[in-house]
MARRO-940745 format. One record per atom (N, C-alpha, C): residue number from 1; atom name; y, z, x. Coordinates in nm, 2 decimals. Example, Ala and Ser with C-alpha at 12.3 -4.5 7.8 and 13.67 -1.06 7.14 Angstrom:
// residues 2
[site 1; "N"; [-0.57; 0.78; 1.32]]
[site 1; "CA"; [-0.45; 0.78; 1.23]]
[site 1; "C"; [-0.33; 0.78; 1.32]]
[site 2; "N"; [-0.22; 0.71; 1.28]]
[site 2; "CA"; [-0.11; 0.71; 1.37]]
[site 2; "C"; [0.00; 0.79; 1.29]]
***
This chain:
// residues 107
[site 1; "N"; [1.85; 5.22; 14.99]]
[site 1; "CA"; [1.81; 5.08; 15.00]]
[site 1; "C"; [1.90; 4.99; 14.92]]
[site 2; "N"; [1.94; 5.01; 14.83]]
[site 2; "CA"; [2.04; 4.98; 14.72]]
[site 2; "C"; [2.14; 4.91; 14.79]]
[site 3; "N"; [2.23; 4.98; 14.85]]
[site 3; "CA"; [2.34; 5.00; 14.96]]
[site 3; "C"; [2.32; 4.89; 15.04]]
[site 4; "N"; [2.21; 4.88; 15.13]]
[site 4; "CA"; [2.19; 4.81; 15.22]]
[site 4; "C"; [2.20; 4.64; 15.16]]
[site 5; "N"; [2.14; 4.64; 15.04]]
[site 5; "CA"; [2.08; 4.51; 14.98]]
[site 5; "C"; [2.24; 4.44; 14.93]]
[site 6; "N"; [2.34; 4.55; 14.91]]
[site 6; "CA"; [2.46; 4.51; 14.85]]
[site 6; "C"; [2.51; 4.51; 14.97]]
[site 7; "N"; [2.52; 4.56; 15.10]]
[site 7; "CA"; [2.62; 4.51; 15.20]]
[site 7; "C"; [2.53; 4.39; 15.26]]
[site 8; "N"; [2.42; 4.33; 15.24]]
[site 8; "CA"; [2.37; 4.22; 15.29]]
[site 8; "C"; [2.41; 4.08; 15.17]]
[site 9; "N"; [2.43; 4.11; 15.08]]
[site 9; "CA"; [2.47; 4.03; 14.97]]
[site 9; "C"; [2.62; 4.03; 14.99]]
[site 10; "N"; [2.74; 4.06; 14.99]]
[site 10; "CA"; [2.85; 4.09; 15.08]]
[site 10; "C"; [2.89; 4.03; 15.22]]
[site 11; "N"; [2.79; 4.01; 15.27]]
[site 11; "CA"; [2.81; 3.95; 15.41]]
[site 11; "C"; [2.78; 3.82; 15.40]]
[site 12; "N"; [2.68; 3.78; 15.31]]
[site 12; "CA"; [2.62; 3.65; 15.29]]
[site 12; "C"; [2.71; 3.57; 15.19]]
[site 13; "N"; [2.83; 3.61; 15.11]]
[site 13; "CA"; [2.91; 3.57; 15.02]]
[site 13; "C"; [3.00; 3.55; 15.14]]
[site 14; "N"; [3.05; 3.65; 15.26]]
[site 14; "CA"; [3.17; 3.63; 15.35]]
[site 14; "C"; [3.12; 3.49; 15.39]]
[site 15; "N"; [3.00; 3.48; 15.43]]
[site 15; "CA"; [2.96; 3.36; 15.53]]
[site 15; "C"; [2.98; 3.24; 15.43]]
[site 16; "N"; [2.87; 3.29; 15.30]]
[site 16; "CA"; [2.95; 3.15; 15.25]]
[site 16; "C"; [3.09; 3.09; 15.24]]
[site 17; "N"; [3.19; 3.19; 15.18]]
[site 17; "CA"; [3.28; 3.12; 15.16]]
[site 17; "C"; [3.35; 3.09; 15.30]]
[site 18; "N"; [3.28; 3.17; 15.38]]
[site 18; "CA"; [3.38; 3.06; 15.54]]
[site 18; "C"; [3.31; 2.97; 15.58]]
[site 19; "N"; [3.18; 2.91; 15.52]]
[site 19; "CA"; [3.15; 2.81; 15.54]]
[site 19; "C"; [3.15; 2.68; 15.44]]
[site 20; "N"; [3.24; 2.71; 15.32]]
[site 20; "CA"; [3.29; 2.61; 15.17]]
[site 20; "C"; [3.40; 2.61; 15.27]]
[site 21; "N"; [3.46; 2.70; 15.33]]
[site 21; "CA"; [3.62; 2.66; 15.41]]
[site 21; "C"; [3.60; 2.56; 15.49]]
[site 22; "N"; [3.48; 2.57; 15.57]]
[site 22; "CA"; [3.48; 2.48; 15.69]]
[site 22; "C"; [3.45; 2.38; 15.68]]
[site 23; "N"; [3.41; 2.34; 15.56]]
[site 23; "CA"; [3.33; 2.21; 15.53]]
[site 23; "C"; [3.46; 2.14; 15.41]]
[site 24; "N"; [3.57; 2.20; 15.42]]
[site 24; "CA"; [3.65; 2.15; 15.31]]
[site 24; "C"; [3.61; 2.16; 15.13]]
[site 25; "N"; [3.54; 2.24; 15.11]]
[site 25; "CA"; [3.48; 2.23; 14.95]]
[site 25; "C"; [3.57; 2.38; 14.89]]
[site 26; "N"; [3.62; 2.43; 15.00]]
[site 26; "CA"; [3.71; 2.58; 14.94]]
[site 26; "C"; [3.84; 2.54; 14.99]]
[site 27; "N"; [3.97; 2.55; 14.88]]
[site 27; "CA"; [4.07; 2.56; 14.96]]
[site 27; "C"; [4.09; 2.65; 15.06]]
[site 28; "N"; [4.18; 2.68; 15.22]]
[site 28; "CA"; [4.19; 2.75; 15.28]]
[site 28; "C"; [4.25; 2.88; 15.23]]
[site 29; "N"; [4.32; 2.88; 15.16]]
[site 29; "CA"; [4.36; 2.97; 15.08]]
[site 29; "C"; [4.34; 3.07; 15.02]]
[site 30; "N"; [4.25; 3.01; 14.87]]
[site 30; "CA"; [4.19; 3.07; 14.81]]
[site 30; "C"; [4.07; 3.09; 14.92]]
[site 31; "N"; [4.00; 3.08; 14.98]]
[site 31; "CA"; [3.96; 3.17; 15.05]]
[site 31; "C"; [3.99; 3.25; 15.16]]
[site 32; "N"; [4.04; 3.21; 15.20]]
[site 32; "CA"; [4.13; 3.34; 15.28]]
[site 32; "C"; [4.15; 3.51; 15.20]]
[site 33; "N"; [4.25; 3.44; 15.06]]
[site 33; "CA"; [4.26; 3.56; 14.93]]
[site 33; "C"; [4.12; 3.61; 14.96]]
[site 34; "N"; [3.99; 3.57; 14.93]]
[site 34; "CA"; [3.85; 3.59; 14.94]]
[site 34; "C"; [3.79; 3.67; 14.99]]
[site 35; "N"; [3.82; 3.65; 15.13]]
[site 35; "CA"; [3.78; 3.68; 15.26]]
[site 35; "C"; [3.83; 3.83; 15.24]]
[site 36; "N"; [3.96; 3.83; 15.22]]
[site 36; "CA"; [4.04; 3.97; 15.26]]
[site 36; "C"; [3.99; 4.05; 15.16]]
[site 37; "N"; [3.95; 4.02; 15.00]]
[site 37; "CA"; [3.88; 4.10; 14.95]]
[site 37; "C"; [3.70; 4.16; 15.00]]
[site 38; "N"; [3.69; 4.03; 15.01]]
[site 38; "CA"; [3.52; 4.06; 15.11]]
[site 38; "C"; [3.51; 4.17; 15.24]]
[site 39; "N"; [3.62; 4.15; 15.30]]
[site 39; "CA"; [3.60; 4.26; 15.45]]
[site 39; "C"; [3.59; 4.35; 15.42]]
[site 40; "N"; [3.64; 4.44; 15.30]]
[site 40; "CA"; [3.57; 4.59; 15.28]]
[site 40; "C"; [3.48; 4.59; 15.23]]
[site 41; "N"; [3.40; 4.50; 15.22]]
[site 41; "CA"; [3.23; 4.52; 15.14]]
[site 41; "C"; [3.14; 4.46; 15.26]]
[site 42; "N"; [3.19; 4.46; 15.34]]
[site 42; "CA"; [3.07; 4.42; 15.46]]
[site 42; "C"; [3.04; 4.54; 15.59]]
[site 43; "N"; [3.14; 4.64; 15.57]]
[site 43; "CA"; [3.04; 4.72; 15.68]]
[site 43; "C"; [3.15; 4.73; 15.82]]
[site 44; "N"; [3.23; 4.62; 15.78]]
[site 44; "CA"; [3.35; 4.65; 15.90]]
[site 44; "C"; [3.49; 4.55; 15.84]]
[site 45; "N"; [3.53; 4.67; 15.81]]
[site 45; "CA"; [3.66; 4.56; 15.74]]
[site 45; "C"; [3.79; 4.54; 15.84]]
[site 46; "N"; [3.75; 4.64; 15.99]]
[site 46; "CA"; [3.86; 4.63; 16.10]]
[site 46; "C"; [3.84; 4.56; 16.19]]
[site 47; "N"; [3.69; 4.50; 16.19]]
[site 47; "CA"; [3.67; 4.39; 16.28]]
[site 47; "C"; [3.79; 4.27; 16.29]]
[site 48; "N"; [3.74; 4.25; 16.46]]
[site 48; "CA"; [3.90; 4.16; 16.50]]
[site 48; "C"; [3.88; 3.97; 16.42]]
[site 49; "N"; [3.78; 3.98; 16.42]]
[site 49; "CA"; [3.76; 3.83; 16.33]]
[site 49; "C"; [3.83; 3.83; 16.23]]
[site 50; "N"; [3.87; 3.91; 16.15]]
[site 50; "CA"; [3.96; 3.91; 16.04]]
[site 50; "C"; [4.12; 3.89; 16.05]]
[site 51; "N"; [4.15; 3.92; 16.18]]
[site 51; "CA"; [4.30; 3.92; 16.21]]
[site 51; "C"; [4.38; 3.83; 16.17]]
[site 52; "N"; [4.34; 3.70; 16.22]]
[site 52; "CA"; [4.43; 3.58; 16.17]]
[site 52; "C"; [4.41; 3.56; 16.06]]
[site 53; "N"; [4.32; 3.61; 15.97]]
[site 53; "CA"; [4.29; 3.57; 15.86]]
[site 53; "C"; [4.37; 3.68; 15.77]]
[site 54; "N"; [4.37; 3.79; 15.81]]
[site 54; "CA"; [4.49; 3.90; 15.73]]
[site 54; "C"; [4.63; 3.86; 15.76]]
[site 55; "N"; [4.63; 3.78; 15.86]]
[site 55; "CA"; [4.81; 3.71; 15.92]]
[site 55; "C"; [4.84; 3.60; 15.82]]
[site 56; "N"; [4.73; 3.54; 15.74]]
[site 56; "CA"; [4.77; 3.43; 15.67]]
[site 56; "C"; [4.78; 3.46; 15.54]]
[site 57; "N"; [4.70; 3.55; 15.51]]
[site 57; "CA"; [4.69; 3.63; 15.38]]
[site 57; "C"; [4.88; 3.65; 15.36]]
[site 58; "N"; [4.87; 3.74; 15.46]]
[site 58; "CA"; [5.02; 3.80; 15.46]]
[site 58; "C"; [5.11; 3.72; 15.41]]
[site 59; "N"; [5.12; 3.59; 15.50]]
[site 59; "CA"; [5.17; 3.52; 15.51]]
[site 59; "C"; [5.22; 3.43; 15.44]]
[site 60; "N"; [5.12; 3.45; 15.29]]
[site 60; "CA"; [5.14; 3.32; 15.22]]
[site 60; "C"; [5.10; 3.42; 15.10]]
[site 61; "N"; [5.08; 3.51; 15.10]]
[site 61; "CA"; [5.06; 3.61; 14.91]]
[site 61; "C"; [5.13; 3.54; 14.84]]
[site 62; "N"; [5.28; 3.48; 14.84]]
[site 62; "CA"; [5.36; 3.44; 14.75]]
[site 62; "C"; [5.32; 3.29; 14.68]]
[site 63; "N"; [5.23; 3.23; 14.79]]
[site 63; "CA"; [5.18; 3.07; 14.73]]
[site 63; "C"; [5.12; 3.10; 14.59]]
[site 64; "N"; [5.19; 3.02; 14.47]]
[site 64; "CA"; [5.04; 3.09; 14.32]]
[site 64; "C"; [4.92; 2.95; 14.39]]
[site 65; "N"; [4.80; 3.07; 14.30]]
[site 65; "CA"; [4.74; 3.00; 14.37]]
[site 65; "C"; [4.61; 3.05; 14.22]]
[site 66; "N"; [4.53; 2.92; 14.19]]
[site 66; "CA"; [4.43; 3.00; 14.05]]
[site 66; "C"; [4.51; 2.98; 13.93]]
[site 67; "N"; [4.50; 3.06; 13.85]]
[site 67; "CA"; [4.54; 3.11; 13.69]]
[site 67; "C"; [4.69; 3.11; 13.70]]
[site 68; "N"; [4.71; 3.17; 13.80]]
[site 68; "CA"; [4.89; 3.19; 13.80]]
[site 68; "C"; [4.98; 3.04; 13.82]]
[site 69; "N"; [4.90; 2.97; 13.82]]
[site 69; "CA"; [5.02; 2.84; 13.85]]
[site 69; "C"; [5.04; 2.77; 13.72]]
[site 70; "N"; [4.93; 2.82; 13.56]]
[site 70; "CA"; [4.97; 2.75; 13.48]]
[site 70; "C"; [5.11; 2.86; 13.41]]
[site 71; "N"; [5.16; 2.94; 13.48]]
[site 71; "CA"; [5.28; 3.02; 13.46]]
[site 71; "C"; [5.39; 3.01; 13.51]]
[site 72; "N"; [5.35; 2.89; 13.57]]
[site 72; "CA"; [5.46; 2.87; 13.69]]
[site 72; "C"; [5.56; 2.68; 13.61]]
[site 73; "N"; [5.67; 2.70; 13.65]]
[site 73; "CA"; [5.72; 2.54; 13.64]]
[site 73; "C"; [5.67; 2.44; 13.72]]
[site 74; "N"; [5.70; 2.38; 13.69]]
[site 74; "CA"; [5.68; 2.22; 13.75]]
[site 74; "C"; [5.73; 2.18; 13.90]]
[site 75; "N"; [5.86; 2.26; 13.86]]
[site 75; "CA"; [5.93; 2.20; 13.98]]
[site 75; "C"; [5.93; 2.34; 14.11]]
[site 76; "N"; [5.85; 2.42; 14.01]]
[site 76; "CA"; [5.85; 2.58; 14.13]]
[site 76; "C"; [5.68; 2.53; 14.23]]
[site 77; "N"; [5.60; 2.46; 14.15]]
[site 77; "CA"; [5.52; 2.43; 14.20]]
[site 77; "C"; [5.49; 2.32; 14.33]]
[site 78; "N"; [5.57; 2.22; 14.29]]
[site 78; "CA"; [5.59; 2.13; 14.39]]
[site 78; "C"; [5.68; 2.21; 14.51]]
[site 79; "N"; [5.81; 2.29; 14.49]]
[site 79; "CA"; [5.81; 2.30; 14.60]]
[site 79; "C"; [5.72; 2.41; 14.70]]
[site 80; "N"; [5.66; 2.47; 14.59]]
[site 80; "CA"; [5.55; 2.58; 14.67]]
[site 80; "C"; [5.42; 2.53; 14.71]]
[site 81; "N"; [5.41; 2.40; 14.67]]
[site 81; "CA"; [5.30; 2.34; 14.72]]
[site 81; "C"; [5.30; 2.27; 14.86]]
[site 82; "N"; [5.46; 2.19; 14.82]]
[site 82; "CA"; [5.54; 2.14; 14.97]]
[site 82; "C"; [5.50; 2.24; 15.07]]
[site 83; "N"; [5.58; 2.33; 15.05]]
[site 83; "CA"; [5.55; 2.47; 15.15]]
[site 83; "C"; [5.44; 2.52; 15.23]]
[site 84; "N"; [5.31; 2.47; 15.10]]
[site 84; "CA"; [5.20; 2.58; 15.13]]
[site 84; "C"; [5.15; 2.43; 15.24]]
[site 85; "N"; [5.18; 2.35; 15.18]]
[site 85; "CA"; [5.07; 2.20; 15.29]]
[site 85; "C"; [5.13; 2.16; 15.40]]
[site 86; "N"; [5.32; 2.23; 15.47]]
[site 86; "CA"; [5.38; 2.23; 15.57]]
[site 86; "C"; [5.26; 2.34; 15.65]]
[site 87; "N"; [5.24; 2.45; 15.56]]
[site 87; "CA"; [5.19; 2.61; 15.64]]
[site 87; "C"; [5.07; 2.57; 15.68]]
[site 88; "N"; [4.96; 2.49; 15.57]]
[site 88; "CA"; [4.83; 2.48; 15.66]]
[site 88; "C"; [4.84; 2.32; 15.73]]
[site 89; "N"; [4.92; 2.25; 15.74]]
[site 89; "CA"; [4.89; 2.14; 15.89]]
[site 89; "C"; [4.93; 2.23; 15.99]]
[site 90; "N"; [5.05; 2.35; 15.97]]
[site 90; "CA"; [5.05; 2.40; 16.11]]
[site 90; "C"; [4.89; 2.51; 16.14]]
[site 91; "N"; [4.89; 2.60; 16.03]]
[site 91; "CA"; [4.80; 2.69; 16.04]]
[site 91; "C"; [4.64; 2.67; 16.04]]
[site 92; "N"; [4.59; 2.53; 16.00]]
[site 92; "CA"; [4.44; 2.51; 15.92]]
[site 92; "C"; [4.33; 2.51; 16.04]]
[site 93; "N"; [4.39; 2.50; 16.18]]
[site 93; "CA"; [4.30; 2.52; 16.24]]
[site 93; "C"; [4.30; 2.70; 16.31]]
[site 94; "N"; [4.37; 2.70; 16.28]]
[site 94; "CA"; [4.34; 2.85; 16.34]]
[site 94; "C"; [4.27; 2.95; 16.23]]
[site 95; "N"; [4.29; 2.87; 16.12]]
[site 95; "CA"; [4.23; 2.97; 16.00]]
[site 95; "C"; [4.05; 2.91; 15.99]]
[site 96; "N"; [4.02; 2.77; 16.06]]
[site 96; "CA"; [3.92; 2.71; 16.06]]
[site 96; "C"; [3.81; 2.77; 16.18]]
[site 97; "N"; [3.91; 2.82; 16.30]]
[site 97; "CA"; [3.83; 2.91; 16.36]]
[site 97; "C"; [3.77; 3.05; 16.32]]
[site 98; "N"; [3.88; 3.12; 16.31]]
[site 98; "CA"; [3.86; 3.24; 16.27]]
[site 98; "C"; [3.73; 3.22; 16.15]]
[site 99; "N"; [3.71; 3.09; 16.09]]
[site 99; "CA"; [3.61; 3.13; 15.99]]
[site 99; "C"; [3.45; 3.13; 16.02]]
[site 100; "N"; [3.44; 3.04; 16.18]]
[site 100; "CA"; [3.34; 2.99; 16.27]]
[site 100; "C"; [3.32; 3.17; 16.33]]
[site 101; "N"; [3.40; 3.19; 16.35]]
[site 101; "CA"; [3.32; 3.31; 16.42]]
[site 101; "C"; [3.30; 3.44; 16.38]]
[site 102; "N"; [3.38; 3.42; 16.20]]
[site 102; "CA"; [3.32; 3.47; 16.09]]
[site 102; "C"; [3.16; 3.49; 16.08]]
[site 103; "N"; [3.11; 3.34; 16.06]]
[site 103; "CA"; [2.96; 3.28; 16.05]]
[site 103; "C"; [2.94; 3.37; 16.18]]
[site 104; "N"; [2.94; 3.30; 16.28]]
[site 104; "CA"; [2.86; 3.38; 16.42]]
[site 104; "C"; [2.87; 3.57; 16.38]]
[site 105; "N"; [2.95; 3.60; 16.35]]
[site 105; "CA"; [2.94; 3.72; 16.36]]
[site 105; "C"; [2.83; 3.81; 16.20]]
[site 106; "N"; [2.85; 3.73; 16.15]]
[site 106; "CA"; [2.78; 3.86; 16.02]]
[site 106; "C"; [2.69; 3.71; 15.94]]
[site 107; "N"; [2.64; 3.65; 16.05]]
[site 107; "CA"; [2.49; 3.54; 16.01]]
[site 107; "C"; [2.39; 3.68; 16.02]]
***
């Protein structure tokens, strides 16, 4: 029973945070990072809803993102920031979907 109550608590954390994404209250990012930790705690971490969201993951590990940016310079920031806000006008809706059918799928 234990088990069950933890992968229902796990699913309900995936949904929230793809729904703080959807609503703009999470960066895309940091949730994304999120997400990719969340899918092995829900019960199917190979589901295809996750795909574009492991492509961006990929895609952008190197953005600091959290705690690591007070480690970072000034001027490493801005331009990784430049970078990361060129990545999501191209990427933010596709990572906006993938989070919608997140919700639909493990409501």
């Amino acid at each position: 029973m234990q088990q069950i109550d933890n992968l229902e608590l796990k699913r309900r954390e995936l949904v929230n945070t793809a729904q703080l994404m959807l609503t703009g209250e999470m960066n895309l990012l940091e949730g994304t990072r999120c997400i990719c930790e969340l899918r092995f705690s829900v019960g199917d971490p190979e589901n295809e809803v996750f795909l574009p969201i492991r492509a961006v993951d990929s895609e952008t590990d190197h953005f600091p993102l959290g705690a690591i940016r007070a480690s970072c310079s000034p001027e490493y920031l801005m331009r990784a920031d430049d970078e990361m806000q060129t990545y999501l006008n191209d990427m933010s809706k596709d990572i906006l979907q993938a989070c919608s059918k997140m919700v639909e799928v493990f409501s």
